[in-house]
C-alpha positions as CSV (number, residue, x, y, z in Angstrom):
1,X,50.8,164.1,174.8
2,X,50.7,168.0,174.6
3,X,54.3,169.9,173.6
4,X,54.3,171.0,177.4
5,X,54.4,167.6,178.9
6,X,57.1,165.9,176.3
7,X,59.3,169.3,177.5
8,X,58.7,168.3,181.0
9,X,59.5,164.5,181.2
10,X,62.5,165.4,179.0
11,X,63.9,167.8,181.6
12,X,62.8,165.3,184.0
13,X,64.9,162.5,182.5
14,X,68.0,164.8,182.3
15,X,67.8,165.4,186.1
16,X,68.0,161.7,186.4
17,X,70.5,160.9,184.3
18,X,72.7,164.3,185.5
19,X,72.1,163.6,189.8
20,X,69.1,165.9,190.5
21,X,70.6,169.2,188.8
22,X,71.1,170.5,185.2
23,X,72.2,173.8,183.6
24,X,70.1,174.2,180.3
25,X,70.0,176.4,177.4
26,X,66.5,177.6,176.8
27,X,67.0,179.1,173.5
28,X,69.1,175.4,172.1
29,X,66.1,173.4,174.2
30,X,63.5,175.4,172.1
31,X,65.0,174.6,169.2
32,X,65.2,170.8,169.9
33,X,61.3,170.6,170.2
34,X,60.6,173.4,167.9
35,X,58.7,175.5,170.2
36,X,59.4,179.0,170.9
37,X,61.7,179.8,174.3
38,X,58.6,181.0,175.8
39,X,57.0,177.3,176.0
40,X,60.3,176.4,177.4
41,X,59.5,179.2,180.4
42,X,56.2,178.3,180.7
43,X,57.3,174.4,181.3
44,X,59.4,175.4,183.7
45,X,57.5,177.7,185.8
46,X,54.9,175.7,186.0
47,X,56.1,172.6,186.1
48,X,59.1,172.5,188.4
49,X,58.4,175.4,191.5
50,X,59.9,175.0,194.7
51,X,56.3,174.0,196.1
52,X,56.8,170.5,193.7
53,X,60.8,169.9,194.5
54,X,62.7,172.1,192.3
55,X,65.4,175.1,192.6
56,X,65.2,176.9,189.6
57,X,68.2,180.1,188.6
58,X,67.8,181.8,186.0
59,X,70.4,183.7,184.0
60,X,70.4,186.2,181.3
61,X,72.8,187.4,178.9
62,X,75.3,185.3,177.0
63,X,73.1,183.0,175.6
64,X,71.3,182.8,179.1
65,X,70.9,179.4,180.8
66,X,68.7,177.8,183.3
67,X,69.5,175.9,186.4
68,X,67.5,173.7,187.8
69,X,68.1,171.3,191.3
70,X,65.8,168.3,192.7
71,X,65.6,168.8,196.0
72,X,66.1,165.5,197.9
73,X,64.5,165.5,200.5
74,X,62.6,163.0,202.8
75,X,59.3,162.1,202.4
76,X,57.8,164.3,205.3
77,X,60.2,167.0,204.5
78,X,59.2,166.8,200.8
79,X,55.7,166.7,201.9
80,X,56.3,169.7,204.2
81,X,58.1,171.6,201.5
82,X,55.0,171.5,199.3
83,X,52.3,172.2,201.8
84,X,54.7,175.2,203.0
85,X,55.0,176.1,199.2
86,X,51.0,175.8,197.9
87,X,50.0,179.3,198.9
88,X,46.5,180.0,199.1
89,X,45.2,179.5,196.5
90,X,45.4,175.9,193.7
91,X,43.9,175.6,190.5
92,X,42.7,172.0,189.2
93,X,45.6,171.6,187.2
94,X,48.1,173.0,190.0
95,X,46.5,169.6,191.9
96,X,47.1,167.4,189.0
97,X,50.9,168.4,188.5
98,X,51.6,167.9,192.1
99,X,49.9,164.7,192.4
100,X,51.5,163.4,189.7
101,X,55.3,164.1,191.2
102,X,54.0,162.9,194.5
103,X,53.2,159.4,193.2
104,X,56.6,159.8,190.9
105,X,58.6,159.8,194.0
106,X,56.7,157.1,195.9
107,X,55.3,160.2,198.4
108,X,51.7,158.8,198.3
109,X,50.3,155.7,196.8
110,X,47.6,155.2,194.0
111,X,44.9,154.9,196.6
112,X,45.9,158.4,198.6
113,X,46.5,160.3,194.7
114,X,42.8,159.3,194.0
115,X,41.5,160.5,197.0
116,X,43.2,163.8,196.8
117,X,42.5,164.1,193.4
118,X,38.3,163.1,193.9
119,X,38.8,165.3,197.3
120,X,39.6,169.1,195.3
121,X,37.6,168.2,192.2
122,X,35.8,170.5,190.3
123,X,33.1,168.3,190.5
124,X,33.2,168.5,194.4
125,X,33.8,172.0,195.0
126,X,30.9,173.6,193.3
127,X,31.8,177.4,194.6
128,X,32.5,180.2,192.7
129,X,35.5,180.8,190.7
130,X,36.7,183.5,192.8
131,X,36.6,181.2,197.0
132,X,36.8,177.4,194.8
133,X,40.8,177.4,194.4
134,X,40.9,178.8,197.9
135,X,38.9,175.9,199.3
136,X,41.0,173.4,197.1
137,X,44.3,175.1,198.5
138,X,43.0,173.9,202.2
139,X,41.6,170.6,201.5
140,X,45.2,169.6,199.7
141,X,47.1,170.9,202.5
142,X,45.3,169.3,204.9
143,X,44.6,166.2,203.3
144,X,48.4,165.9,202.9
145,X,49.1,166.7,206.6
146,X,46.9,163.3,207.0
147,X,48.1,160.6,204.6
């Protein structure tokens, strides 16, 4: 497992155990996994966006802390939240994250994750660079609209 997915499943586990929201100090967090606090930022805003579940508040100053909130929602509201949230644009990785959180919280079975994931594939959308994570953006949405 890379550094940026053990940081992710910790903070995960903490939202379980702590109800779905926990205060965090990124510079004490860093020094737990012996990363630099900018790995902890990176984890964070990549990993838990509003378009995947999360509230995330950030503070500064004082040691500076980080706040971050599940949002519980219903399935179709969750699913609504993250089509609302994708923008226009979704890498291949973007897809992977949020398929992975959508089969974490029972949102889509095995069989639907593949198809999404086969669906917005590189191997798939052979466009340039530049119109593919456009194309990909659509496809999710819509695919997700459908399941």
């Amino acid at each position: 497992m890379r550094m940026s997915d053990i940081i992710e499943e910790f903070i995960k586990e903490l939202l379980q155990d702590e109800n779905d929201s926990i205060e965090i100090q990124r510079n004490e967090l860093a020094e737990q996994f012996n990363c630099v606090p900018s790995q902890i930022n990176y984890v964070i805003s990549t990993r838990f966006k509003p378009s995947q579940g999360y509230y995330v508040e950030s503070r500064r100053g004082g040691g500076g802390h980080i706040t971050i909130k599940k949002m519980n929602n219903s399935n179709e509201e969750y699913r609504m939240h993250i089509i609302n949230n994708i923008g226009s644009k979704l890498t291949a990785h973007e897809v992977d994250i949020l398929i992975n959180d959508l089969l974490t919280y029972n949102i889509v079975n095995a069989k639907d994750a593949k198809l999404l994931k086969v669906a917005t594939s590189d191997n798939v959308l052979r466009l340039p660079k530049e119109t593919k994570d456009e194309v990909r953006a659509r496809i999710f949405k819509n695919m997700l609209l459908n399941i």
